[in-house]
C-alpha positions in Angstrom: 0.0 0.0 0.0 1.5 3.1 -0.8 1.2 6.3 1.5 -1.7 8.5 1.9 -2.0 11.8 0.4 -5.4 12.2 2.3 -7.2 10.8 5.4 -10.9 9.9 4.9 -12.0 12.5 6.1 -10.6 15.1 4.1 -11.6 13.0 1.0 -15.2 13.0 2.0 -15.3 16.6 2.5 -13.4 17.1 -1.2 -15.7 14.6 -3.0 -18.8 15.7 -1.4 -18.4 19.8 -2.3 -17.4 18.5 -6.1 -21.0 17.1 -6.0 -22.8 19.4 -4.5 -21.3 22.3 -6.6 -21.5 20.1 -10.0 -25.0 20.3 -8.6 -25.2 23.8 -9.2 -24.3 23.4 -12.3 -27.8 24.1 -13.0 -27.6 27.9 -11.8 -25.8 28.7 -14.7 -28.3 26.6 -17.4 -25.7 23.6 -17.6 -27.3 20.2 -16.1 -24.5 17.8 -15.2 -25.7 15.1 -13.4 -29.1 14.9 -14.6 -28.1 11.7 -15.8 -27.8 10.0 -12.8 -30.1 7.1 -11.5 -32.6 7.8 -9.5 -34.9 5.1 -7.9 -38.4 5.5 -7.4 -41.1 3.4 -5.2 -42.4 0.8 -7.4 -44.7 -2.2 -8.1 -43.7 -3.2 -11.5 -40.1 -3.1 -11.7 -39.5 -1.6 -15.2 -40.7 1.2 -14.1 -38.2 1.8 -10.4 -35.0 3.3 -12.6 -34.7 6.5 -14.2 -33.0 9.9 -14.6 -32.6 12.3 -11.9 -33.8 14.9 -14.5 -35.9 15.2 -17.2 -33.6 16.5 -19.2 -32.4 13.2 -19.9 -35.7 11.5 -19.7 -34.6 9.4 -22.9 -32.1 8.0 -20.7 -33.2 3.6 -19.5 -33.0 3.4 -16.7 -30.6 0.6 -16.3 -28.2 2.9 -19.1 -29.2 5.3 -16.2 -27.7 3.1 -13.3 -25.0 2.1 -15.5 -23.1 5.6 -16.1 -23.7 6.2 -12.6 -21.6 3.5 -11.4 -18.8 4.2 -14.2 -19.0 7.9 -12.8 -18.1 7.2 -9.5 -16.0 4.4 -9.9 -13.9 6.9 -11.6 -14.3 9.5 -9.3 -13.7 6.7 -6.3 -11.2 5.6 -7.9 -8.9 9.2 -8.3 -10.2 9.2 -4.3 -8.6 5.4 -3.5 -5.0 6.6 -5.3 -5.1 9.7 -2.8 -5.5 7.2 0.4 -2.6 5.2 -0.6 -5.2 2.0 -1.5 -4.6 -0.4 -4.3 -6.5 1.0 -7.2 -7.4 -2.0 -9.3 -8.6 -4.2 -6.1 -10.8 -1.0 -5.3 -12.4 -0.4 -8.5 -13.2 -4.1 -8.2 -14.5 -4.0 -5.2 -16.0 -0.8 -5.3 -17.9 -2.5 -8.3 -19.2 -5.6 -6.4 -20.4 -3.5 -3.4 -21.6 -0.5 -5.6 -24.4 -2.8 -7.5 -25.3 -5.0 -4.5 -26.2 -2.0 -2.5 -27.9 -0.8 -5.1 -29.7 -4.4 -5.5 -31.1 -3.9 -2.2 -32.3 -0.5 -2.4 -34.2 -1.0 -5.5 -35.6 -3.9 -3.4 -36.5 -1.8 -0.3 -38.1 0.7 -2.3 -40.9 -2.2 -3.6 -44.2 -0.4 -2.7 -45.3 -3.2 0.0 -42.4 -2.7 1.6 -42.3 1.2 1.2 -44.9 3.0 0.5 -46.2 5.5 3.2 -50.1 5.4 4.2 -50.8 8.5 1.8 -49.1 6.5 -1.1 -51.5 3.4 -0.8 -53.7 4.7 -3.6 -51.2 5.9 -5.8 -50.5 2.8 -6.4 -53.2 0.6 -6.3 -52.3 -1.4 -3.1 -54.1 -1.6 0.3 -51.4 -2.5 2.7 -47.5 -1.7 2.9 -45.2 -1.9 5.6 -44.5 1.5 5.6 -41.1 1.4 5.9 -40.2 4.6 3.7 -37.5 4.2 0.9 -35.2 4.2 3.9 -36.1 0.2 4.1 -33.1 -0.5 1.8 -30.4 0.7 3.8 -32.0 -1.6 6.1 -31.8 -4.2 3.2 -28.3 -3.4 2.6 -27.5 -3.8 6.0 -29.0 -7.2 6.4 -27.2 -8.5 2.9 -23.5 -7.2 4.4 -24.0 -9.2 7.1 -24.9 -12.2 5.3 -21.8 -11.7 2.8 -19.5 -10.9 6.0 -20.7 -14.0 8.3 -21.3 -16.7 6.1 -18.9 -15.7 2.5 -16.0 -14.0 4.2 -13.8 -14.8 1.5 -15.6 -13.5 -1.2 -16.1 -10.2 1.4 -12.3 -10.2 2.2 -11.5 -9.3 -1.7 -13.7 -5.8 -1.3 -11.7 -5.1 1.3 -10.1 -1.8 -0.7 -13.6 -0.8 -1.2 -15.4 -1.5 2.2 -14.8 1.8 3.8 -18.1 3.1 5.6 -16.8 5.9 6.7 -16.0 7.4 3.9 -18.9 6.8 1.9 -21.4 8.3 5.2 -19.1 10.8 5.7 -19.6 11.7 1.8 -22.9 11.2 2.1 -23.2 13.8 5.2 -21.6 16.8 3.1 -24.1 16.8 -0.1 -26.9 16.5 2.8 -26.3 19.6 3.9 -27.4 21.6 0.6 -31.0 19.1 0.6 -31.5 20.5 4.2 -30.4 24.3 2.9 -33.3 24.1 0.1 -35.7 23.2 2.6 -35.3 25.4 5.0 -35.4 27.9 1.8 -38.8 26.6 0.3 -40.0 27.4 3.6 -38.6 31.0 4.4 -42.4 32.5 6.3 -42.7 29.6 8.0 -39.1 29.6 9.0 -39.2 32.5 10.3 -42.5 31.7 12.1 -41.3 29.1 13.8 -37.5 30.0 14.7 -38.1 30.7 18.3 -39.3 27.0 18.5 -36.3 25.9 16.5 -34.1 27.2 19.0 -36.2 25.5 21.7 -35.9 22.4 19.8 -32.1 22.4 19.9 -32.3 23.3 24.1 -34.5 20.3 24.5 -32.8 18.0 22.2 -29.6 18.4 22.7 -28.9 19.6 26.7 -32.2 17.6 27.9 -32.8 15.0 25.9 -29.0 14.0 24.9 -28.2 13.8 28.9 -30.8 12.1 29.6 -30.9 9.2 26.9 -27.1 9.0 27.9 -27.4 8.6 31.5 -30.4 5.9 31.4 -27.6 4.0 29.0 -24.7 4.3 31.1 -26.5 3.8 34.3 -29.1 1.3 33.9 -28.2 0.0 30.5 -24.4 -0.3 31.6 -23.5 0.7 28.2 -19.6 2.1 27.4 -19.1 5.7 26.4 -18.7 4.5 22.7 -21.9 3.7 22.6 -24.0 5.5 25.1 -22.9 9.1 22.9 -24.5 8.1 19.8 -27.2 6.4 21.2 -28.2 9.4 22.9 -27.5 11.5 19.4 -29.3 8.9 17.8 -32.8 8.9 20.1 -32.7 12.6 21.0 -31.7 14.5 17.8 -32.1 13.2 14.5 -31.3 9.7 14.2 -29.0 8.2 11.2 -26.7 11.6 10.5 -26.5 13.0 13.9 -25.5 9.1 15.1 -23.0 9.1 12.6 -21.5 12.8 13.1 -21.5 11.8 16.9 -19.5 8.6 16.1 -16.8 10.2 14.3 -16.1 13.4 17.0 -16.0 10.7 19.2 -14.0 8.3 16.9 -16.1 5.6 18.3 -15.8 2.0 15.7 -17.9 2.5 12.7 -20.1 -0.2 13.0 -21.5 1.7 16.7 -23.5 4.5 15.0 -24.4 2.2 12.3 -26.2 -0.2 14.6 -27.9 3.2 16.3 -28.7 4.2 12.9 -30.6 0.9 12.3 -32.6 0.9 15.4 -33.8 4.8 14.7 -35.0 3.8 11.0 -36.7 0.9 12.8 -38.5 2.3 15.3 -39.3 5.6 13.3 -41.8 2.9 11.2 -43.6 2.0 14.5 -43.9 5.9 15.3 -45.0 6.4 11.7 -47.8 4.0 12.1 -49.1 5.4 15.3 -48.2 8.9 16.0 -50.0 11.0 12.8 -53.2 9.0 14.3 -53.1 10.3 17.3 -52.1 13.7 15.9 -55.2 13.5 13.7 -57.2 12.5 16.3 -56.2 14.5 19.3 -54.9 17.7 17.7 -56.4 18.3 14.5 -57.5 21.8 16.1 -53.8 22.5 16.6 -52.5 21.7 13.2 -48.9 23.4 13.6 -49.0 21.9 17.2 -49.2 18.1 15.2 -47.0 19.3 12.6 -43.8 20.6 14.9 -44.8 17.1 17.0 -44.1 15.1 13.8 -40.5 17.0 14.0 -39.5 16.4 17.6 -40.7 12.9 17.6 -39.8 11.2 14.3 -36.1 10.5 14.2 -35.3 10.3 10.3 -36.0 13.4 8.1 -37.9 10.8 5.5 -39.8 9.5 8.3 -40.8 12.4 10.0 -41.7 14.7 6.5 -43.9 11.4 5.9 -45.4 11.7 9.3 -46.0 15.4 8.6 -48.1 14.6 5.5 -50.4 11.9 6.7 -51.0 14.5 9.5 -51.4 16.8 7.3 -53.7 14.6 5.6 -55.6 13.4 8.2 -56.4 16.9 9.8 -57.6 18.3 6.6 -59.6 15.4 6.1 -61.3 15.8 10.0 -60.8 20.1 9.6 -63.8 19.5 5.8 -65.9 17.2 7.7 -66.0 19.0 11.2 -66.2 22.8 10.0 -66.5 23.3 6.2 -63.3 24.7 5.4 -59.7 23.1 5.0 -56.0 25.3 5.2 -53.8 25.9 2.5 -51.7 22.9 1.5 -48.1 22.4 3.0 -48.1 24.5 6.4 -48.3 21.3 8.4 -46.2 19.3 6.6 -43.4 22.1 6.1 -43.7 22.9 10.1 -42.4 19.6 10.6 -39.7 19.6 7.4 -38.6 23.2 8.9 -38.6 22.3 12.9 -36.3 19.4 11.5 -34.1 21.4 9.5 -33.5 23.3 12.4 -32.4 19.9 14.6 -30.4 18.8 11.5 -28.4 21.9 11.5 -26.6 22.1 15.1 -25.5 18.6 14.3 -22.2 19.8 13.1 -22.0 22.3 15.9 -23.5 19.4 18.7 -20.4 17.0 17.0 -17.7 19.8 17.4 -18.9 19.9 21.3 -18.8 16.4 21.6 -15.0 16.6 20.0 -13.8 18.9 22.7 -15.3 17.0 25.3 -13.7 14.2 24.2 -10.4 15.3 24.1 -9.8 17.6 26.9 -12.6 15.6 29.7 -12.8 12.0 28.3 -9.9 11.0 26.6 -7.1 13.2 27.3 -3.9 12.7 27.0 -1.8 11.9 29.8 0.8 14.8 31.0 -0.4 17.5 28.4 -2.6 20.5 27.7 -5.4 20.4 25.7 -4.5 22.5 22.6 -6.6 24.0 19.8 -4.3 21.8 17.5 -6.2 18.6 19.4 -9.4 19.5 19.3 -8.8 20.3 15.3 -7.1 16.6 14.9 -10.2 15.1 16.5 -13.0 17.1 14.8 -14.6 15.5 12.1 -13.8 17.7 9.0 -16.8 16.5 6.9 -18.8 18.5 9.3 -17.3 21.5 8.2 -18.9 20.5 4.3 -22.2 19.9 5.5 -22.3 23.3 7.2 -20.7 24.9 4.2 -23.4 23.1 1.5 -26.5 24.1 3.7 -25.1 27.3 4.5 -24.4 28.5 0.4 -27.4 26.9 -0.5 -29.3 29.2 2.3 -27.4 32.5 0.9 -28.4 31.9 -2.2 -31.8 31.5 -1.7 -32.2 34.5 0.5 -30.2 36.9 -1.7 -31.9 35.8 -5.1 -35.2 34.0 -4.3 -35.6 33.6 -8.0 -33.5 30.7 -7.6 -35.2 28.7 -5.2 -37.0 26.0 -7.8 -33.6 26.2 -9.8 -31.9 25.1 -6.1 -34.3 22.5 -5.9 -33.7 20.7 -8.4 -29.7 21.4 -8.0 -30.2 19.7 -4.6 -32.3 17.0 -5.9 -29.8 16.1 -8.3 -27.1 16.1 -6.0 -29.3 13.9 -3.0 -29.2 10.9 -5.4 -25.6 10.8 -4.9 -26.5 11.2 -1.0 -28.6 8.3 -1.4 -26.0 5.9 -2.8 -23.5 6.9 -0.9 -25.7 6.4 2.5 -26.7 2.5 1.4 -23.3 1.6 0.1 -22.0 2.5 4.1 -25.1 0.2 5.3 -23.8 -2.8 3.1 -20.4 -2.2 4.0 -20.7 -1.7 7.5 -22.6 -5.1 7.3 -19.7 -6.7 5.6 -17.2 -5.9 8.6 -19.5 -6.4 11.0 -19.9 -9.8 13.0 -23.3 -11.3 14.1 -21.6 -12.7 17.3 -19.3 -9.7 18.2 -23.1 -7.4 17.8 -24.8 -9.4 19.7 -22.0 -9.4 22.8 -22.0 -5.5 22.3 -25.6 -5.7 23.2 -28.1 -4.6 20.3 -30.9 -5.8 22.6 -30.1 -3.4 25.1 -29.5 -0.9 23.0 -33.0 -1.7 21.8 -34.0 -1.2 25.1 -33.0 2.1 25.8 -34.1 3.5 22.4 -37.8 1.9 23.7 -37.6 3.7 27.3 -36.6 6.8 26.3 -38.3 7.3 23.2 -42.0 6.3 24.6 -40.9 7.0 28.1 -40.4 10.6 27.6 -39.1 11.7 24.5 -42.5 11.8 22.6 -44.3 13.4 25.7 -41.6 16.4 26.2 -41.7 16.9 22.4 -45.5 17.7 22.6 -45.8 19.7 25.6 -42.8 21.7 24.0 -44.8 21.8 20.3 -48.1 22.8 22.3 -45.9 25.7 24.3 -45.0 27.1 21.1 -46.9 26.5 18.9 -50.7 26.5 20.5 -53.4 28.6 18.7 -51.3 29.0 15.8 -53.3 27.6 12.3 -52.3 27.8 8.7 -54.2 30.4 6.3 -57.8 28.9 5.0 -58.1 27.9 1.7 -60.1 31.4 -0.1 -59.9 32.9 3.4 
């Protein structure tokens, strides 16, 4: 192996600002990466593959799926050299891994398996499991551990190309941007709702984080490594703040991984329950339900999907019950924006946990904590997800023209978030050992996610949405 030019970390930041501004592309009238695959929920499988843009609508989809993994491989490949790897055992294994993962997304993305209550009509079915298109990372996660317990040979040759942590951390900085064009669609109700978004970030992070991390340390008997992004995981915002957490921390990839799997897990069972009680119990506080959706539901997809069958559900009740119904979006986009707001003092939440970490818990022996050491241990893809939601944001509020054009920029630019998220659930699968998992204690840590979440999580979260958002309604439809 030759020596590295660059640590992970710095490639993920590099190759996830190349995306996100080739995303931009589209500011300046040139579209390139329309081309790239983009997976849609399906029931008949011709039609789950396409173009990210239809600009390129003449594109198959398999051609689709095709140039996207000679696009990266490339791209992965320039980024292997820089880290010293071998770069022919990569690009093989960087093949192998890239169309398995994608296998299992397409799979996961099967209407039965994903498609939301709202969605049941759109396509003709009556019952799903609601999983969200997140069920294929959950997919991919369950095929890496098959290929790394039982064909560990055959896993062994990817090993140049299993590297979780680079593709999350990738994944992490083109997220950024998708959360900067929500927060712009939804500048009025932003701004409406900013005192809460603050609150949100109090009660999440200082209450909620200690709290989650003392039940797992002292009832749970959980070790640091994994009491910090379980309580990132349960208290803020699931996969991405689990994953930021792990790295400031430098705890072993597969820890936030495994927290990550639990969060898309039990964000199903709250998808299934809690916009039914928010329909039933607060459809006369409809920004009440919708900020509730926020603070609850742990994954973005999951809770956005919560907003709209809330959403739905209320204006269903609001017709019957008093004639009228509000103007479409203001429940739904209080819970996008209330989780925008979580999502974006990740980064600052994982430089915290960094200095924490090196000058309180794992200090080194005889010496000062410098500035230098804090630097070392912060994550630097952090830095790229700040900087991608944070041009996105400028842009939009100094030329709000451009808002649909930074829609689709970011659009374009998620699909590459997408990949990049289920190739780290496969691989973090394929180094991970059913055994060694079980010994760490996934049970527990499935019991501390179940105290805390139902225990006091959801309660806090809707006293706080009710505090802030009581008597509050959306504009009437020709009101």
């Amino acid at each position: 192996m030759k020596a590295a030019r660059l640590s992970e970390d710095w490639l993920s930041l590099y190759l996830g600002l190349l995306l996100f501004f080739a995303s931009l592309g589209l500011l300046a009238g040139t579209d390139l990466l329309g081309w790239a695959v983009r997976t849609s929920i399906w029931t008949d499988l011709s039609q789950a593959l396409g173009t990210v843009s239809k600009t390129y609508a003449t594109i198959p989809g398999p051609l689709a799926l095709v140039l996207t993994w000679a696009f990266l491989t490339v791209l992965m490949g320039v980024g292997a050299k820089l880290l010293g790897a071998d770069v022919k055992q990569f690009v093989k294994g960087f093949s192998a891994v890239f169309f398995i993962s994608y296998a299992c997304w397409i799979l996961g993305s099967y209407a039965r398996i994903a498609a939301t209550p709202n969605e049941l009509g759109k396509f003709g079915i009556r019952w799903s499991l609601n999983l969200t298109a997140e069920a294929g990372f959950i997919v991919a996660l369950v095929a890496g551990l098959l290929f790394g317990n039982f064909a560990p040979r055959l896993a062994e040759s990817w090993r140049e190309a299993v590297r979780p942590e680079l593709y999350v951390k990738t994944a992490i900085v083109i997220l950024g941007g998708a959360l900067g064009v929500n927060a712009a669609e939804q500048l009025r109700l932003a701004t409406a709702v900013m005192v809460q978004g603050l609150c949100a970030i109090v009660v999440a992070y200082l209450i909620f984080w200690a709290l989650v991390y003392w039940v797992a340390r002292q009832y749970f008997r959980f070790s640091r490594e994994w009491a910090a992004p379980l309580a990132s995981g349960i208290s803020i915002c699931g996969v991405s703040a689990a994953i930021a957490t792990g790295a400031a921390i430098r705890a072993r990839p597969s820890v936030p991984v495994m927290v990550s799997s639990l969060v898309v897990i039990f964000a199903v069972v709250e998808l299934l329950i809690l916009p039914f009680l928010a329909g039933s119990f607060l459809w006369q506080e409809p920004l009440v339900a919708g900020s509730w959706m926020a603070l609850a539901v742990k994954t973005d997809g999951a809770a956005v999907a919560s907003g709209a069958i809330t959403e739905a559900l209320i204006q269903s009740r609001t017709l019957a019950e008093r004639g009228f119904q509000y103007e479409e979006g203001w429940i739904m986009g209080a819970a996008a924006t209330v989780k925008v707001f979580i999502d974006v003092f990740i980064g600052v939440w994982a430089f915290i946990l960094a200095w924490i970490w090196t000058s309180k818990i794992e200090p080194r022996e005889g010496e000062k904590v410098e500035a230098r050491q804090i630097w070392e241990r912060f994550p630097k893809f952090v830095l790229g997800y700040m900087a991608t939601f944070l041009v996105v944001l400028l842009l939009a509020a100094t030329s709000p023209g451009l808002v649909g054009q930074l829609k689709l920029a970011m659009n374009e630019a998620n699909v590459f978030r997408g990949i990049f998220f289920v190739l780290t659930f496969f691989t973090i699968g394929v180094v991970s050992n059913f055994r060694k998992l079980w010994q760490e204690g996934v049970g527990r840590l499935a019991g501390v996610y179940l105290l805390c979440l139902f225990g006091f999580i959801i309660w806090i979260g809707l006293a706080i949405s009710w505090v802030f958002f009581h008597g509050m309604r959306p504009p009437v439809v020709g009101g």
